[in-house]
LUMPADO-372950 format. One record per residue (C-alpha): residue number from 1; residue in one letter; y, x, z. Coordinates in steps of 0.05 Angstrom, whole numbers, padded with zeros to 5 digits, always signed. Last residue first. Example, Ala and Ser with C-alpha at 12.3 -4.5 7.8 and 13.67 -1.06 7.14 Angstrom:
! residues 2
{2,"S",{-00021,+00273,+00143}}
{1,"A",{-00090,+00246,+00156}}
***
This chain:
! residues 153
{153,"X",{+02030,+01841,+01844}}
{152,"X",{+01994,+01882,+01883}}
{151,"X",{+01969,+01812,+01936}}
{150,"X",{+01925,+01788,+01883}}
{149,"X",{+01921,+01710,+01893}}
{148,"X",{+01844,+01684,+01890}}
{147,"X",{+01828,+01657,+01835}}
{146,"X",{+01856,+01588,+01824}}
{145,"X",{+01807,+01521,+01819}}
{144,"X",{+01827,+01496,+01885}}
{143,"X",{+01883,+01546,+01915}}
{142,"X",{+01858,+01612,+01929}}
{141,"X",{+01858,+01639,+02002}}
{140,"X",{+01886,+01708,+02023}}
{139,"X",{+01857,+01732,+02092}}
{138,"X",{+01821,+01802,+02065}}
{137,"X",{+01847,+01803,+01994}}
{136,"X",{+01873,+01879,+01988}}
{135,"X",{+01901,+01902,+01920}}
{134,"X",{+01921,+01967,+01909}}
{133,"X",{+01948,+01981,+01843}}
{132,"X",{+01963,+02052,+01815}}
{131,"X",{+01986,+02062,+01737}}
{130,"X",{+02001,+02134,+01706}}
{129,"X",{+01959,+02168,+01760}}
{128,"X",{+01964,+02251,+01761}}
{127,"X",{+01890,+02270,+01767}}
{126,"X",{+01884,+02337,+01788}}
{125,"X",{+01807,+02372,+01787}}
{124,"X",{+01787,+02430,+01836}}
{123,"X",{+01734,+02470,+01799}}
{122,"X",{+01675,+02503,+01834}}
{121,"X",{+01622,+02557,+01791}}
{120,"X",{+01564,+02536,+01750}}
{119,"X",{+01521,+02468,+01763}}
{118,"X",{+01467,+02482,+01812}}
{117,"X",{+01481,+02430,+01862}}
{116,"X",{+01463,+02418,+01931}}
{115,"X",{+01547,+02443,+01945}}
{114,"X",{+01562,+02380,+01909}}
{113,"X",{+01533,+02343,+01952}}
{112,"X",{+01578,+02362,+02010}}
{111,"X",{+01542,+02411,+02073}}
{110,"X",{+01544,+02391,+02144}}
{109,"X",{+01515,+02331,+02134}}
{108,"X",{+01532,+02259,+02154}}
{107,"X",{+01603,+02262,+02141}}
{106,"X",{+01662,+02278,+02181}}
{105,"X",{+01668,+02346,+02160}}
{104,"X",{+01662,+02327,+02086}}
{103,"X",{+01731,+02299,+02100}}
{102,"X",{+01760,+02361,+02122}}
{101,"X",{+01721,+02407,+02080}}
{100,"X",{+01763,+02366,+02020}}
{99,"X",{+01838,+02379,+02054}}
{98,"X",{+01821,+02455,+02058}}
{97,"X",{+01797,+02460,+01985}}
{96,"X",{+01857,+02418,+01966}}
{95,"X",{+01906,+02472,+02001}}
{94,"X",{+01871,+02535,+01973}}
{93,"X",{+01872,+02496,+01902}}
{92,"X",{+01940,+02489,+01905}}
{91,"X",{+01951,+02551,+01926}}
{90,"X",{+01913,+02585,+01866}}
{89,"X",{+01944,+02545,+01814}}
{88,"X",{+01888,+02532,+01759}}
{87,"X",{+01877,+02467,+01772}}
{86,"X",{+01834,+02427,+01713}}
{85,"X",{+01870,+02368,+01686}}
{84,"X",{+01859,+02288,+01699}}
{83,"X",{+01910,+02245,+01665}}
{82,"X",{+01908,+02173,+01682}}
{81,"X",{+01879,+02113,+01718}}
{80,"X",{+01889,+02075,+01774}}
{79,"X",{+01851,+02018,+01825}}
{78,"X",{+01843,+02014,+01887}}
{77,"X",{+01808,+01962,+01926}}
{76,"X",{+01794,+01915,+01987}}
{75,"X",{+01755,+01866,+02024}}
{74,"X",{+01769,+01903,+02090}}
{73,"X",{+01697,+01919,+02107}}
{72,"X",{+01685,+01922,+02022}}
{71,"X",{+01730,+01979,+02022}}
{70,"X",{+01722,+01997,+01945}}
{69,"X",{+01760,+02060,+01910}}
{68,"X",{+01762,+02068,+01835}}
{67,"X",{+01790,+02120,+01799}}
{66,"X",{+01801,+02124,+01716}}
{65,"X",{+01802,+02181,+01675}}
{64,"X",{+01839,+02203,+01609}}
{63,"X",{+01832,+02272,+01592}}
{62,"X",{+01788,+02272,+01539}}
{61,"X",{+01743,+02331,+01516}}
{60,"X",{+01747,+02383,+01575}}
{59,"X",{+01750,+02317,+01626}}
{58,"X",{+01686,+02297,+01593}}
{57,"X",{+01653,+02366,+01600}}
{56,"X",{+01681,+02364,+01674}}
{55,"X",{+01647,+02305,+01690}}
{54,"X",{+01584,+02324,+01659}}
{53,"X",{+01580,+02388,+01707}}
{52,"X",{+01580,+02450,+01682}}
{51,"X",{+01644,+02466,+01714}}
{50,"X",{+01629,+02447,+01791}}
{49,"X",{+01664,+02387,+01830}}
{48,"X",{+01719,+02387,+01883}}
{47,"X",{+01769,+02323,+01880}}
{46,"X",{+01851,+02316,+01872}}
{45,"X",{+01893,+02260,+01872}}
{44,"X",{+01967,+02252,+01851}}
{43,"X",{+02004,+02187,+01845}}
{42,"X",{+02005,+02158,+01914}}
{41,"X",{+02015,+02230,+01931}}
{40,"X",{+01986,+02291,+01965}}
{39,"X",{+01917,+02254,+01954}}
{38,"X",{+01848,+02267,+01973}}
{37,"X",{+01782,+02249,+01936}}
{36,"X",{+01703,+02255,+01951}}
{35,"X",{+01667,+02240,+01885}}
{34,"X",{+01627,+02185,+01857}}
{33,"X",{+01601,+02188,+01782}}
{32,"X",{+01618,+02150,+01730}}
{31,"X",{+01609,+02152,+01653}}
{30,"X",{+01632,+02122,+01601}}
{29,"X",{+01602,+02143,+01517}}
{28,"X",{+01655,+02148,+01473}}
{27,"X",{+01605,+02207,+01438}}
{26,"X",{+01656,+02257,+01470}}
{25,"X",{+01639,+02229,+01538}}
{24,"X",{+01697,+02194,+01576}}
{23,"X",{+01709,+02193,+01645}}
{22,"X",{+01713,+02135,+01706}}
{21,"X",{+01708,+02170,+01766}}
{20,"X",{+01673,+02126,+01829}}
{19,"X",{+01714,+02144,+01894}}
{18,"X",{+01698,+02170,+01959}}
{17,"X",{+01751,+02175,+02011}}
{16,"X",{+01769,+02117,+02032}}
{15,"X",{+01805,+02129,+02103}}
{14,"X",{+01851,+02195,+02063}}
{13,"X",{+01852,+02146,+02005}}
{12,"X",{+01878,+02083,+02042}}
{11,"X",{+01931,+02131,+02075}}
{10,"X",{+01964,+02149,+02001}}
{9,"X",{+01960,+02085,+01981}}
{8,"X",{+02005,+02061,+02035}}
{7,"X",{+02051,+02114,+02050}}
{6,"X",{+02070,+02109,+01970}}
{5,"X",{+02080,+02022,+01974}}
{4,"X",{+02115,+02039,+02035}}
{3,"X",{+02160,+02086,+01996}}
{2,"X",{+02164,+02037,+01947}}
{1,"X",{+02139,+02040,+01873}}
***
């Protein structure tokens, strides 16, 4: 990936900051659920959640997540998928902690949703992305009977 490629992703997640998280029940059942997210890479993202959360069961059982991120105002998307891990690493979870009351800061109410609920104690989940692709089709046009052309490839 290049460097502007990197700068690039990493800026559309700190303007698009809530995602849908694709996990895996232990019954192969999918779930999503939306979630603020920050990045301190094009590859590495990080949200808050709480540990008795269904999220964080699946994580538990199967690693493998996917993240999706929709800007329908720019006619936009991210897509990746990858290894999601708890964080045990005390700065790292000082930093993401500080990164995450930033962006609830500039939401509606004072107070995230996951603060609302009573699901055990706060975990800061990693998500290292094995495949990224950001595609943005604001001004592309498809030729007659063509999709239209995906700009990430």
């Amino acid at each position: 990936m290049e460097k502007r490629d990197e700068v690039e992703i990493v800026e559309y997640i700190e303007n698009n900051p809530v995602a849908v998280l694709g996990t895996v029940g232990k019954d192969h059942t999918l779930y999503g659920a939306a979630v603020y997210i920050c990045a301190l890479a094009a590859d590495k993202y990080y949200f808050l959640t709480k540990e008795e959360t269904q999220k964080i069961k699946n994580i538990r059982e199967n690693h493998q997540v996917s993240v999706t991120i929709v800007n329908p105002a720019e006619d936009s998307i991210l897509q990746a998928h990858g290894r999601a891990n708890i964080i045990e690493d005390s700065a790292v979870i000082d930093l993401i902690t500080s990164k995450i009351a930033t962006i609830y800061a500039h939401g509606a109410e004072p107070v995230p949703p996951i603060a609302k609920i009573q699901a055990g104690d706060y975990r800061i989940v990693g998500i290292e992305a094995k495949e990224v692709r950001l595609t943005k089709y604001k001004g592309l046009l498809a030729q007659e009977g063509e999709p239209p052309r995906d700009r990430s490839e």
